[in-house]
Backbone of each chain as ProteinMPNN parsed JSONL, in Angstrom:
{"seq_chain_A": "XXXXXXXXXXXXXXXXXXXXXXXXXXXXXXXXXXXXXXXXXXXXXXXXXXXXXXXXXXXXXXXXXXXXXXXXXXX", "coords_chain_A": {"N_chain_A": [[20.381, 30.279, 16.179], [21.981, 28.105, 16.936], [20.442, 26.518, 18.339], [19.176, 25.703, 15.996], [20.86, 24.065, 14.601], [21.343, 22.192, 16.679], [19.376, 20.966, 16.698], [19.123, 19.928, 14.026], [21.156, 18.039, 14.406], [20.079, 16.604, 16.493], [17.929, 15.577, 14.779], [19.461, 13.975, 12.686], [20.784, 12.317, 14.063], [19.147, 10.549, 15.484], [17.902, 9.515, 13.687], [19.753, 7.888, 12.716], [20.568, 6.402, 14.695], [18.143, 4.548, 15.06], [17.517, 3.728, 12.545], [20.424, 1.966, 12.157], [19.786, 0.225, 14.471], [17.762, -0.595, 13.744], [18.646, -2.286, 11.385], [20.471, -3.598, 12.024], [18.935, -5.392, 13.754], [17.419, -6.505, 11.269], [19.379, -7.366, 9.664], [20.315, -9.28, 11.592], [18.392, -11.419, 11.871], [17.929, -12.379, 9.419], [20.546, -13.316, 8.946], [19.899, -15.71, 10.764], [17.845, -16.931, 10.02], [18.173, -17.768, 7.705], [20.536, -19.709, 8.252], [18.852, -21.833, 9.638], [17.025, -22.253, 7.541], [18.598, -22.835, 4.53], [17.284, -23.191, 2.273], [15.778, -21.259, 1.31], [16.671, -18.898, 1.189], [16.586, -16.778, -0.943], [14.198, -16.002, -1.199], [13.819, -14.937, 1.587], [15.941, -13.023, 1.144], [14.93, -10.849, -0.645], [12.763, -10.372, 1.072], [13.819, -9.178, 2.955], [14.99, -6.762, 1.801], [13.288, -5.583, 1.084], [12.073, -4.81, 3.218], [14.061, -3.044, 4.396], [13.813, -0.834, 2.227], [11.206, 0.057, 3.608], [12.023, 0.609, 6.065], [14.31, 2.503, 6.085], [12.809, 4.837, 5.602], [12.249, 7.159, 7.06], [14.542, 7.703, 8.074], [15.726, 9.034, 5.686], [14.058, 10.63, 4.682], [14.324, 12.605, 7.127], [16.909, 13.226, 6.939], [17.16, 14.974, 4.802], [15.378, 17.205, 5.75], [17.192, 17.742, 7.831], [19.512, 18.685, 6.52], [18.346, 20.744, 5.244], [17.506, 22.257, 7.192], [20.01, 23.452, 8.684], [21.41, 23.86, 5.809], [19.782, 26.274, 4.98], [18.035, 27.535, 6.876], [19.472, 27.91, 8.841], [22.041, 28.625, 8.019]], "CA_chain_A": [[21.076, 29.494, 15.154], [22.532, 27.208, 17.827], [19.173, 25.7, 18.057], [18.899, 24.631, 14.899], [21.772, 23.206, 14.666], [21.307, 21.655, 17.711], [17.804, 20.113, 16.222], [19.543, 19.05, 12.918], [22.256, 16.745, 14.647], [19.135, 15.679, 17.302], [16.901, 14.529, 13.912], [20.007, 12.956, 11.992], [21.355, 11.211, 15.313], [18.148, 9.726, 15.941], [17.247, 8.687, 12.562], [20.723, 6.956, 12.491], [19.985, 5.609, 15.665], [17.017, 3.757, 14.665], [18.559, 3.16, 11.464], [20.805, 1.515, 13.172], [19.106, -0.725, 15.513], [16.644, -1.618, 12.39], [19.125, -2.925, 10.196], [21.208, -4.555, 13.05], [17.973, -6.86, 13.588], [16.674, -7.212, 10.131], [20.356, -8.599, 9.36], [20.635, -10.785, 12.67], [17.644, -12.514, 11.768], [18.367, -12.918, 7.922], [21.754, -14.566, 9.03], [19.772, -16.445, 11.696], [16.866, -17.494, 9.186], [19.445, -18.63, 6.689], [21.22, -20.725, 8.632], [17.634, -22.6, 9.77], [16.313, -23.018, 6.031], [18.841, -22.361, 3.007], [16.307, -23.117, 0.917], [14.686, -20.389, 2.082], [17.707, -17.915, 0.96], [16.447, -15.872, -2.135], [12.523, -15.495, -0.531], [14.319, -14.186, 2.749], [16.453, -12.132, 0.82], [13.593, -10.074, -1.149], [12.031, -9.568, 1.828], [14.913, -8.052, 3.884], [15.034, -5.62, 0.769], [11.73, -4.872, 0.878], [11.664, -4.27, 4.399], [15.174, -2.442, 4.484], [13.055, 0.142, 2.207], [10.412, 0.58, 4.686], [12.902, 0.644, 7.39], [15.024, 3.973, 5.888], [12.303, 6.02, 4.566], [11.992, 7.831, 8.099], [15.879, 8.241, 8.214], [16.489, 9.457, 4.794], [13.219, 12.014, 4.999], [14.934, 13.128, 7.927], [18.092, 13.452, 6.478], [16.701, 15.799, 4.281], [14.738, 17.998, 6.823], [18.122, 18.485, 8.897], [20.229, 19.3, 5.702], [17.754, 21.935, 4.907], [18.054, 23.425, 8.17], [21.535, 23.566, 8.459], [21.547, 25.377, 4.767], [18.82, 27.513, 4.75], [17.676, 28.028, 7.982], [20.816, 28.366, 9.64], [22.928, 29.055, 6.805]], "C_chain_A": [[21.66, 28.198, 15.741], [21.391, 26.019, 17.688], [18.739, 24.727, 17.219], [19.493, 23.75, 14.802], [21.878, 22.004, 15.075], [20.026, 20.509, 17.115], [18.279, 19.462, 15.053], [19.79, 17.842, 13.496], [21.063, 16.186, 15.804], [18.238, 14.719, 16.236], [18.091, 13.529, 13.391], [20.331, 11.718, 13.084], [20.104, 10.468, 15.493], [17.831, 8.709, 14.752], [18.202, 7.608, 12.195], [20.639, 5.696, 13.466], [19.102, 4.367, 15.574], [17.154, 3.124, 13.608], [18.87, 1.725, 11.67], [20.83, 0.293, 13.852], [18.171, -1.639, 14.467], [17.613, -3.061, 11.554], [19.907, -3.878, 10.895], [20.188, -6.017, 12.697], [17.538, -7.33, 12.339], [17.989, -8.329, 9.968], [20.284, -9.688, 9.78], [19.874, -11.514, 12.063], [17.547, -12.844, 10.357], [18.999, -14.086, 8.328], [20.304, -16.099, 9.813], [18.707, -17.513, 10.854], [17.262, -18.442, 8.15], [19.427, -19.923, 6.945], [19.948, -21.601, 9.071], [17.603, -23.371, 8.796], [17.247, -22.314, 5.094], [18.328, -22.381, 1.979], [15.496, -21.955, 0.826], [15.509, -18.588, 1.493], [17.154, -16.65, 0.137], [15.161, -15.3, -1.213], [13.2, -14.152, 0.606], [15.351, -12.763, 1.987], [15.815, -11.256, 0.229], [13.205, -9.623, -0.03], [12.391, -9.094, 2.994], [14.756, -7.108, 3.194], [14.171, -4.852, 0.858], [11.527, -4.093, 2.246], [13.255, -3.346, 5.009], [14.666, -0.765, 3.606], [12.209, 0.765, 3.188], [10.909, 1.363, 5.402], [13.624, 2.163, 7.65], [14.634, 5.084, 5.586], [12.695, 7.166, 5.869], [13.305, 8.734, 7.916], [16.161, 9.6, 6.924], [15.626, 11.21, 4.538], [13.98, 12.933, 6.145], [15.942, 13.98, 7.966], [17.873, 14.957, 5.655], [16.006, 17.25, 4.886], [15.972, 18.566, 7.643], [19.024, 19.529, 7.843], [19.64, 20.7, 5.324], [17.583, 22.951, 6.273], [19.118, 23.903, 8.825], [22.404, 24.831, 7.713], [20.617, 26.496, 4.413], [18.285, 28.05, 5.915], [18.564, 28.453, 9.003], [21.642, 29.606, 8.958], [22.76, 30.795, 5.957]], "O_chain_A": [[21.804, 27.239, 14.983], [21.474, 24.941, 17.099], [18.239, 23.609, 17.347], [19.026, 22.613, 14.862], [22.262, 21.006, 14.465], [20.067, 19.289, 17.274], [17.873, 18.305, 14.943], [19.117, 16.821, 13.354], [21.269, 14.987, 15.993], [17.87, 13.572, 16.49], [17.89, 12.328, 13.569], [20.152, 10.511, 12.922], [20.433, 9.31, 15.751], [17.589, 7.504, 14.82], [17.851, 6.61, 11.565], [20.637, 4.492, 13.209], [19.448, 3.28, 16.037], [16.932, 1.913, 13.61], [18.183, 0.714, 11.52], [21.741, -0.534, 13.816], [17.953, -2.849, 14.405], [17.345, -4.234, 11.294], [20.037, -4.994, 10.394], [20.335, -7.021, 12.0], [17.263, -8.526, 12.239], [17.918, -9.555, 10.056], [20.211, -10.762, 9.184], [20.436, -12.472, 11.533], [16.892, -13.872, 10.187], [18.622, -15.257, 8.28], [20.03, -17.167, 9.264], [18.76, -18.731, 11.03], [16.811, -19.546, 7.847], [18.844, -20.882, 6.44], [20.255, -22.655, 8.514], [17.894, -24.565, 8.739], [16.878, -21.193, 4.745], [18.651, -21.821, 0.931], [14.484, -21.933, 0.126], [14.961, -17.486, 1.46], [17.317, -15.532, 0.627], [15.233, -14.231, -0.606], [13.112, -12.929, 0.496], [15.314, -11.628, 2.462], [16.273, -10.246, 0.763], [13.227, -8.396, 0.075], [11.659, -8.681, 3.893], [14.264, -6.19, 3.85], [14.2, -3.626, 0.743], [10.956, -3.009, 2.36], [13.305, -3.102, 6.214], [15.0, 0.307, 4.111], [12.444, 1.904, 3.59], [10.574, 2.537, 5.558], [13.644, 2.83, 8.684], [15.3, 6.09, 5.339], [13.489, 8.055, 5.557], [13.34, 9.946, 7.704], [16.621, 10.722, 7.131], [16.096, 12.331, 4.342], [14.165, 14.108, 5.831], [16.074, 15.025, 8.603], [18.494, 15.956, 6.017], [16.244, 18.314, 4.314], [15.892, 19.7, 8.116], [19.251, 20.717, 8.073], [20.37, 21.671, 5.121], [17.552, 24.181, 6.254], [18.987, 24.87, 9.576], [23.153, 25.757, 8.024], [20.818, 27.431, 3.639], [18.065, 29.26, 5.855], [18.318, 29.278, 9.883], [21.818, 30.805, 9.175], [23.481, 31.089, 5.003]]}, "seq_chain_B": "XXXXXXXXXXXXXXXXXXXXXXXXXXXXXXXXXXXXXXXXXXXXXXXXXXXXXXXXXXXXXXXXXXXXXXXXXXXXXXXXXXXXXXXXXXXXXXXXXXXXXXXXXXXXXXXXXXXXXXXXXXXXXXXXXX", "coords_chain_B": {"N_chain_B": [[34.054, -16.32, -1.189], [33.754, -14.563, -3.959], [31.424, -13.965, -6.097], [28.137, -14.783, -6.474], [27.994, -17.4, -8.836], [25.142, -18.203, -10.677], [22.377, -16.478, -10.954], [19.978, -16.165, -8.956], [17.669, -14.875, -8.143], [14.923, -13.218, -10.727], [15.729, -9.547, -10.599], [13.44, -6.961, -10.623], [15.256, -4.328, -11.31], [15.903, -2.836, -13.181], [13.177, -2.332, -14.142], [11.944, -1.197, -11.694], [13.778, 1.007, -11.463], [12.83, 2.492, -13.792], [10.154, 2.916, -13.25], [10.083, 4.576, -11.353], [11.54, 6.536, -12.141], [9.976, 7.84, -14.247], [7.517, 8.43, -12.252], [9.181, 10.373, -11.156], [9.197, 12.931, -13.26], [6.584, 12.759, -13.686], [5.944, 14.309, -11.289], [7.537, 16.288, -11.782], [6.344, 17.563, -13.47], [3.955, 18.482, -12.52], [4.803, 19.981, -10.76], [5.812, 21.704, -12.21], [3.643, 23.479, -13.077], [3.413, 25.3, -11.424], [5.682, 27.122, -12.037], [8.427, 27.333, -13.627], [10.995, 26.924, -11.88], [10.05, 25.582, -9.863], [8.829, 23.272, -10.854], [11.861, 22.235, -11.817], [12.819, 22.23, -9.298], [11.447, 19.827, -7.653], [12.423, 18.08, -10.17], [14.615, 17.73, -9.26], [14.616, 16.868, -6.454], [13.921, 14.549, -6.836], [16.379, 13.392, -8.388], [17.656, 12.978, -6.404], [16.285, 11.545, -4.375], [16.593, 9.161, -6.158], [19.286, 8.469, -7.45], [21.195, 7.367, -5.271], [19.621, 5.469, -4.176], [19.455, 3.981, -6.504], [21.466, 2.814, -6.428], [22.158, 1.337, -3.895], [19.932, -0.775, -4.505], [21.272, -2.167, -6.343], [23.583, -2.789, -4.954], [22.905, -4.535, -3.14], [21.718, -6.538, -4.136], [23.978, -7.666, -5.233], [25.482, -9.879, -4.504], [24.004, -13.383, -4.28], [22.018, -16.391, -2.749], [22.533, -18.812, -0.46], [24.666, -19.553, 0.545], [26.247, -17.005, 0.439], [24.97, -15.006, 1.731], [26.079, -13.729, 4.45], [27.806, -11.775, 3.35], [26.094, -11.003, 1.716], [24.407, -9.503, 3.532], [26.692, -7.716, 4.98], [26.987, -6.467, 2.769], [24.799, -5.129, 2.536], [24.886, -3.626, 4.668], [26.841, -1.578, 4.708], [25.963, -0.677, 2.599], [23.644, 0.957, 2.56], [24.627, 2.968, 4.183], [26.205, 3.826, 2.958], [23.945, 5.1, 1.24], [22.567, 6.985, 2.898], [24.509, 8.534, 3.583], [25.161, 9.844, 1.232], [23.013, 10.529, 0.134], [23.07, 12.537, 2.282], [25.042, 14.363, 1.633], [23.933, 15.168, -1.601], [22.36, 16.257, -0.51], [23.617, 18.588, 0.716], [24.798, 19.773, -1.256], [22.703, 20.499, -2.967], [21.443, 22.794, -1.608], [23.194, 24.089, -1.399], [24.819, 25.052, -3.631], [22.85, 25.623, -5.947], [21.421, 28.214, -6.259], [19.211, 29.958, -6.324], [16.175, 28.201, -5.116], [13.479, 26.098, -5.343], [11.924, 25.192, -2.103], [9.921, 23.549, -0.904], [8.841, 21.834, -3.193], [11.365, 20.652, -3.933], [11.571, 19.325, -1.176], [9.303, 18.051, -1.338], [8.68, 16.483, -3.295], [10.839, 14.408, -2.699], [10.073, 13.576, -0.363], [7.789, 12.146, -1.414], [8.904, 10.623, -3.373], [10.627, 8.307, -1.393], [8.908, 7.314, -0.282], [7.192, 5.823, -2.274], [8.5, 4.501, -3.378], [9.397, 2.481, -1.426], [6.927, 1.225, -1.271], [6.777, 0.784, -4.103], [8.657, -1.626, -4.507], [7.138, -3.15, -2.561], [4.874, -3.939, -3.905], [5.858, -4.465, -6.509], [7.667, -7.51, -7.044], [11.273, -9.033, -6.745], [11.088, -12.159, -8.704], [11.357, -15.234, -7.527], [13.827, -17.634, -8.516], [14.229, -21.236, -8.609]], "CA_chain_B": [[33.665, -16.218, -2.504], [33.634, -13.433, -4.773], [29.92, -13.774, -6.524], [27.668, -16.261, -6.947], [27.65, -17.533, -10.389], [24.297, -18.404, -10.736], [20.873, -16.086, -10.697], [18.551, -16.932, -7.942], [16.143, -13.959, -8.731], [14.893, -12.268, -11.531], [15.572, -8.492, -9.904], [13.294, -6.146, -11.734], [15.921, -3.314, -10.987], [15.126, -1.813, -14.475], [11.876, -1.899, -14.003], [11.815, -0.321, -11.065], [14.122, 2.143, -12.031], [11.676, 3.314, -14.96], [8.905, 3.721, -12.969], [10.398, 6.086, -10.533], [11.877, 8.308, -12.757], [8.306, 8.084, -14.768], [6.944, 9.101, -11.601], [9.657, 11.918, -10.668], [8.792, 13.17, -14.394], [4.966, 13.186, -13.563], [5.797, 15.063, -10.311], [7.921, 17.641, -12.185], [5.715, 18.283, -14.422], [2.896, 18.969, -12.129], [5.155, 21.222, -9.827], [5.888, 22.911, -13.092], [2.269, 24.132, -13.131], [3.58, 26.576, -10.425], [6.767, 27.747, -12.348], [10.075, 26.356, -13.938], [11.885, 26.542, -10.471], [9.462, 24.369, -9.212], [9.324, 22.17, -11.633], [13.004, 21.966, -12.332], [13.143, 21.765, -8.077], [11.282, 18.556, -8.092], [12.914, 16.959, -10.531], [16.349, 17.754, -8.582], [14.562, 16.31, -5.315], [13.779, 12.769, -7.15], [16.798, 12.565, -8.26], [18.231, 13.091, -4.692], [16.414, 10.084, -3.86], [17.111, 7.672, -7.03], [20.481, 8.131, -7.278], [21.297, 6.66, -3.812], [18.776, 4.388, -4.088], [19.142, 2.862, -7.472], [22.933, 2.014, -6.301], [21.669, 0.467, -3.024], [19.656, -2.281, -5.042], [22.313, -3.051, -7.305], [24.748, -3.638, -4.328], [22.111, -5.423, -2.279], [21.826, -7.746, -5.135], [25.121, -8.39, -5.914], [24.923, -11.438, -3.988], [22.587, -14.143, -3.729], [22.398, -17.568, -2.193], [22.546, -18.927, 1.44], [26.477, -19.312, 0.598], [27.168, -15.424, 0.262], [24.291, -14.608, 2.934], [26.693, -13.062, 5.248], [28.301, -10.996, 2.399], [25.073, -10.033, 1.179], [24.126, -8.736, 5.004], [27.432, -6.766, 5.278], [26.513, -5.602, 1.859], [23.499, -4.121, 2.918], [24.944, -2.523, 5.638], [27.724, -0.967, 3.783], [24.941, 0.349, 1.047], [22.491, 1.565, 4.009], [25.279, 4.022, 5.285], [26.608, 5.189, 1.983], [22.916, 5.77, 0.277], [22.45, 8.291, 3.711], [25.512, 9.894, 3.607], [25.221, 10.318, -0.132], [21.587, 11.805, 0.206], [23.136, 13.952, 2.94], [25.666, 15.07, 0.425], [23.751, 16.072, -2.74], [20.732, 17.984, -0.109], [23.945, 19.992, 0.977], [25.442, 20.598, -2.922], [21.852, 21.583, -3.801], [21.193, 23.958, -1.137], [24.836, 25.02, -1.229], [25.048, 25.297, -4.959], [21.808, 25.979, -6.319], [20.819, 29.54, -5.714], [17.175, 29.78, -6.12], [15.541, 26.73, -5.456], [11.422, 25.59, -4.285], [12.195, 24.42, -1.378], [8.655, 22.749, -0.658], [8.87, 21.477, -4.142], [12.474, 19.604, -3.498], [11.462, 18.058, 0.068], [7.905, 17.178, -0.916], [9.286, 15.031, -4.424], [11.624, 13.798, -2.055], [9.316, 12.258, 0.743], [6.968, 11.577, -1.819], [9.827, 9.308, -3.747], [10.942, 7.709, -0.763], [7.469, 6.439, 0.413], [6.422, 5.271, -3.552], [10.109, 3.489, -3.423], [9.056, 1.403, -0.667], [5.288, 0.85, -1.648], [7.395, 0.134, -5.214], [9.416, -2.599, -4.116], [6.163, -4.103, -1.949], [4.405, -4.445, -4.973], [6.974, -5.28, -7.62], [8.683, -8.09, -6.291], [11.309, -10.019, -7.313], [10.302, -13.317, -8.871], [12.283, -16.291, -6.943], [13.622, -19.012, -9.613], [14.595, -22.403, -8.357]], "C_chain_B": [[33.28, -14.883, -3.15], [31.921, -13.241, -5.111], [29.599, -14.977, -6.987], [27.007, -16.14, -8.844], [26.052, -17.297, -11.049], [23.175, -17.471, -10.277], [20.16, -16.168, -10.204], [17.577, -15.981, -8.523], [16.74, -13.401, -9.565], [14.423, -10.894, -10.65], [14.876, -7.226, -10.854], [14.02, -4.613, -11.525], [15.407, -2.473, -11.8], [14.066, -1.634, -14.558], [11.287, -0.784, -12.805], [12.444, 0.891, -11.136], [13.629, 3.239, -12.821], [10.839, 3.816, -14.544], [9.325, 4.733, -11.777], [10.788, 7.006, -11.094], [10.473, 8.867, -13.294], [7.509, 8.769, -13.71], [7.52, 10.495, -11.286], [9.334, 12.195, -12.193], [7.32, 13.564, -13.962], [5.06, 14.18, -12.548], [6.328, 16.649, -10.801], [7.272, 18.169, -12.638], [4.81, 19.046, -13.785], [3.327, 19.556, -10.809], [5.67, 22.528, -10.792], [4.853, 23.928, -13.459], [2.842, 25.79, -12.301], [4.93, 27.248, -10.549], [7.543, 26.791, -12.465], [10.809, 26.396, -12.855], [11.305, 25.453, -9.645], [9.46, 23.155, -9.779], [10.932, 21.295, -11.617], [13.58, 21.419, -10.509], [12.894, 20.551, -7.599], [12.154, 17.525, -8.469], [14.452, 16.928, -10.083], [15.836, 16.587, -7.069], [14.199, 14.558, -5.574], [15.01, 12.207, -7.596], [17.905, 12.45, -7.34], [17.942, 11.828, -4.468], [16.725, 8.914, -5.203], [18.436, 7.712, -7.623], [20.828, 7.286, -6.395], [20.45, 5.092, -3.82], [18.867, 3.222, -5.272], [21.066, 1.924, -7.219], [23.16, 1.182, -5.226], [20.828, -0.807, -3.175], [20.265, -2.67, -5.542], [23.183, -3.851, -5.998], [23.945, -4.653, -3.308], [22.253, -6.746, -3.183], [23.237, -8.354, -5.918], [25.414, -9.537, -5.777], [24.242, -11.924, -3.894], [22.824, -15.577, -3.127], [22.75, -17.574, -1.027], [23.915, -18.964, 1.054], [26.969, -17.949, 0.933], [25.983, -14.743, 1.209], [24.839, -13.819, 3.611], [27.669, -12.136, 4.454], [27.137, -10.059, 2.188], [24.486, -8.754, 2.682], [25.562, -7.577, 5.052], [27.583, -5.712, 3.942], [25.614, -4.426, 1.708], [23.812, -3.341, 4.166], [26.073, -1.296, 5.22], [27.224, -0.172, 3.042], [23.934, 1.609, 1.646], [23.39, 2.92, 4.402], [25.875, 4.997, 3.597], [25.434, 5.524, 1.456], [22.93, 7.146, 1.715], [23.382, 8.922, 3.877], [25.172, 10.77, 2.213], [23.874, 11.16, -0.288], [21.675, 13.069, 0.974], [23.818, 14.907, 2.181], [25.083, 16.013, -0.561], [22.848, 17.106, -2.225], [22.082, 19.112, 0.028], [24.661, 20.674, -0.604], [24.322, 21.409, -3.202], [21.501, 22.526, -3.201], [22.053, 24.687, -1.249], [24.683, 25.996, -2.68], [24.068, 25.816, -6.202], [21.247, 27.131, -5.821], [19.574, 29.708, -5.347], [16.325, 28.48, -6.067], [13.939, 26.763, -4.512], [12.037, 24.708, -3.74], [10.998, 23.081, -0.822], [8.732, 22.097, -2.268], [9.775, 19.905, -4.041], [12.392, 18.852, -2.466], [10.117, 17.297, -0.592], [7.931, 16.083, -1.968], [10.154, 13.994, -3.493], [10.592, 12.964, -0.869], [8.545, 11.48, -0.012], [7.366, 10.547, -2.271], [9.858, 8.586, -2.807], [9.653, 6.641, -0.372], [6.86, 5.326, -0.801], [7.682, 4.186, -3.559], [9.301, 2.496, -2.484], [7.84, 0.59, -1.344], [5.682, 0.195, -2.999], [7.605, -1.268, -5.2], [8.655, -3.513, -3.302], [5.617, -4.599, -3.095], [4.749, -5.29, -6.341], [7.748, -6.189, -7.567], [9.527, -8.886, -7.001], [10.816, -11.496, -7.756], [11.681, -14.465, -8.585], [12.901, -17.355, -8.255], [14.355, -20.256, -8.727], [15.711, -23.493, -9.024]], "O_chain_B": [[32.373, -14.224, -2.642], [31.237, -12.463, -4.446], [30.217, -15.865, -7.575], [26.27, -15.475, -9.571], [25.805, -16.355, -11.802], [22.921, -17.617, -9.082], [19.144, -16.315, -10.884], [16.738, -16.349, -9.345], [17.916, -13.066, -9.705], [13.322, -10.812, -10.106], [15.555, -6.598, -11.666], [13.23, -3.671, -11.594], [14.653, -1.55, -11.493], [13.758, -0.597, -15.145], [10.481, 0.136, -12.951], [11.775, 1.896, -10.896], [13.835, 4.447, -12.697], [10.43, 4.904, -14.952], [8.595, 5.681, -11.491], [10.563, 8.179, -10.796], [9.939, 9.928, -12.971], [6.79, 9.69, -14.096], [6.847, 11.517, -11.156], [9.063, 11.046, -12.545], [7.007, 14.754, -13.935], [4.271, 15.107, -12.735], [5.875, 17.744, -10.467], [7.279, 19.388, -12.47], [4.642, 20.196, -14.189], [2.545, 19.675, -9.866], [5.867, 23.708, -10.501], [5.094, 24.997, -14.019], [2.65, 26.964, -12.62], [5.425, 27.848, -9.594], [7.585, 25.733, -11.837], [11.611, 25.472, -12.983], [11.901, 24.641, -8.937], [9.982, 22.141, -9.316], [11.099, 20.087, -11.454], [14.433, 20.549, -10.33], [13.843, 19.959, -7.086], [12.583, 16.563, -7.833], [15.302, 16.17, -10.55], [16.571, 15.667, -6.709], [14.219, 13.64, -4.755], [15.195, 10.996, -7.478], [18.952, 11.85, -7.584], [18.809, 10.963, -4.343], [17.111, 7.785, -4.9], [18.655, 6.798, -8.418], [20.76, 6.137, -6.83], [20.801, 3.958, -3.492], [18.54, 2.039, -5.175], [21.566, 0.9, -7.686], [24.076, 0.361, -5.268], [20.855, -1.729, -2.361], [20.184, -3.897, -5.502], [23.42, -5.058, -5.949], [24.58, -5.548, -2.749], [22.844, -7.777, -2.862], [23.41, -9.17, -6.823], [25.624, -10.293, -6.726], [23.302, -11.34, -3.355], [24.012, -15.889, -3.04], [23.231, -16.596, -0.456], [24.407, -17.914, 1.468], [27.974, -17.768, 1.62], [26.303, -13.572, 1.412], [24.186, -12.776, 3.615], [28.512, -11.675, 5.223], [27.088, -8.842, 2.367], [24.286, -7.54, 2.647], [25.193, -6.41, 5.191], [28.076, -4.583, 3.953], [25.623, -3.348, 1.114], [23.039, -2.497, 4.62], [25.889, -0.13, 5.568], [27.735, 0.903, 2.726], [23.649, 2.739, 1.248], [22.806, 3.874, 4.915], [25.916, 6.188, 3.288], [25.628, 6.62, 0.929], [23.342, 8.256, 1.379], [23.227, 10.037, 4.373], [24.98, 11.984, 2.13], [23.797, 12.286, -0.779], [21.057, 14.123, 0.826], [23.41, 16.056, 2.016], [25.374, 17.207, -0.624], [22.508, 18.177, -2.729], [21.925, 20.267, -0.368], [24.917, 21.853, -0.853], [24.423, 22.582, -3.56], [21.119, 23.447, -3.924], [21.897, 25.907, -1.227], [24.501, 27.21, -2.777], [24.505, 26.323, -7.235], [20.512, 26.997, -4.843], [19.028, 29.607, -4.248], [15.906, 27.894, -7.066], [13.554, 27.275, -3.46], [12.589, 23.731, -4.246], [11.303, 21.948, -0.451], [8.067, 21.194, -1.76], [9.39, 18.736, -4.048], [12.958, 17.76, -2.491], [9.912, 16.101, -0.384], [7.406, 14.986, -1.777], [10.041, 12.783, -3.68], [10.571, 11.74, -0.739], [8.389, 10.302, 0.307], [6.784, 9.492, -2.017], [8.975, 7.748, -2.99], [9.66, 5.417, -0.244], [6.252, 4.292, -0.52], [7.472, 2.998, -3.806], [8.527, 1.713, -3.036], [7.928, -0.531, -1.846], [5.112, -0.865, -3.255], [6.859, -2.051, -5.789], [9.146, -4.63, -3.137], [5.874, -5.776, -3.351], [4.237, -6.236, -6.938], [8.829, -5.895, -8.076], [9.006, -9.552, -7.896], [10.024, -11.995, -6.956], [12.715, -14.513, -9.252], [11.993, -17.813, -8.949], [15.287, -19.801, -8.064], [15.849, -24.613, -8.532]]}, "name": "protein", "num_of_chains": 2, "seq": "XXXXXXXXXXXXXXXXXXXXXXXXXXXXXXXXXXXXXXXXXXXXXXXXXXXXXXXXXXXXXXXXXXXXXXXXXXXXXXXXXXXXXXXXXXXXXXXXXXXXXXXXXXXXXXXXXXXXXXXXXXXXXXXXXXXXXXXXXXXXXXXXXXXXXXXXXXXXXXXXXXXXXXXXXXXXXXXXXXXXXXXXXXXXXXXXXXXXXXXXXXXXX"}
């Protein structure tokens, strides 16, 4: 039971992790893109969004996979 | 600044909204083939993910414009942490709280949403206005 446990908080921690690190850079380089071209604002902003989807599916699948072994496999 | 007055994009939020439930709907139905728990498990695991999710485009979009740029970024990181807590939340209400549930039913609507969400939002895009 330890195990699992142990494997939940290893998938969520990671997926946050990466998370994380994703969304860090997508931001930085929003801001950083911005400030270049403001004309550029709305386009860039769509396609942070778009790629902020991409970015979480892993996590949130994840999320899901630990919760269920937590409550049912542990639990 | 609070919010920018002005509209840069048309966000088809509602549109996208429609067609995911339309899809969790098609998925229930055709996990209902294999019993009302399945079915009814489904349509619990879609709306696991479009809850979370349909409140993460609204707040993404609350801002627009290179002015509120750095709003909109701490927006999205703000939205990013509560949609995954909040998905961690309702998986543990429904395993908690839900007695009998298809469990392959509820994860596999659920990855399947998440992946059509993205592929959604590639395809559907907002339309920029000037």
């Amino acid at each position: 039971m330890e195990m699992v446990i142990m494997a939940a908080a290893v998938i969520i921690g990671l997926g946050a992790l990466g998370a994380g690190i994703g969304f860090g850079l997508l931001g930085g380089k929003l801001l950083e893109s911005t400030a270049r071209q403001p004309e550029m604002a709305n386009q860039l902003q769509t396609k942070t969004f778009i790629m902020a989807g991409l970015l979480d599916a892993v996590p949130m699948i994840g999320v899901g996979i630990a919760m269920y072994l937590i409550f049912v496999v542990a639990g | 600044m609070a919010r920018s007055g002005k509209r840069f994009n048309r966000v088809p939020l509602v549109r996208w909204f429609v067609i995911e439930f339309a899809a969790v709907a098609v998925m229930a139905l055709l996990w209902a083939t294999q019993g009302v728990l399945a079915g009814y498990s489904a349509l619990v695991g879609g709306l696991i993910y479009l809850v979370p999710n349909t409140w993460f485009a609204y707040q993404v979009y609350k801002v627009e414009g290179a002015r509120n740029m750095s709003r909109m970024v701490g927006n999205l990181f703000r939205a990013e942490s509560i949609k995954l807590a909040l998905t961690a939340v309702f998986f543990a209400a429904v395993f908690n709280l839900m007695e009998p549930i298809h469990v392959p039913a509820l994860l596999f609507t659920f990855a399947v949403m998440v992946v059509m969400g993205a592929a959604l939002r590639w395809f559907i895009r907002p339309t920029p206005q000037r």
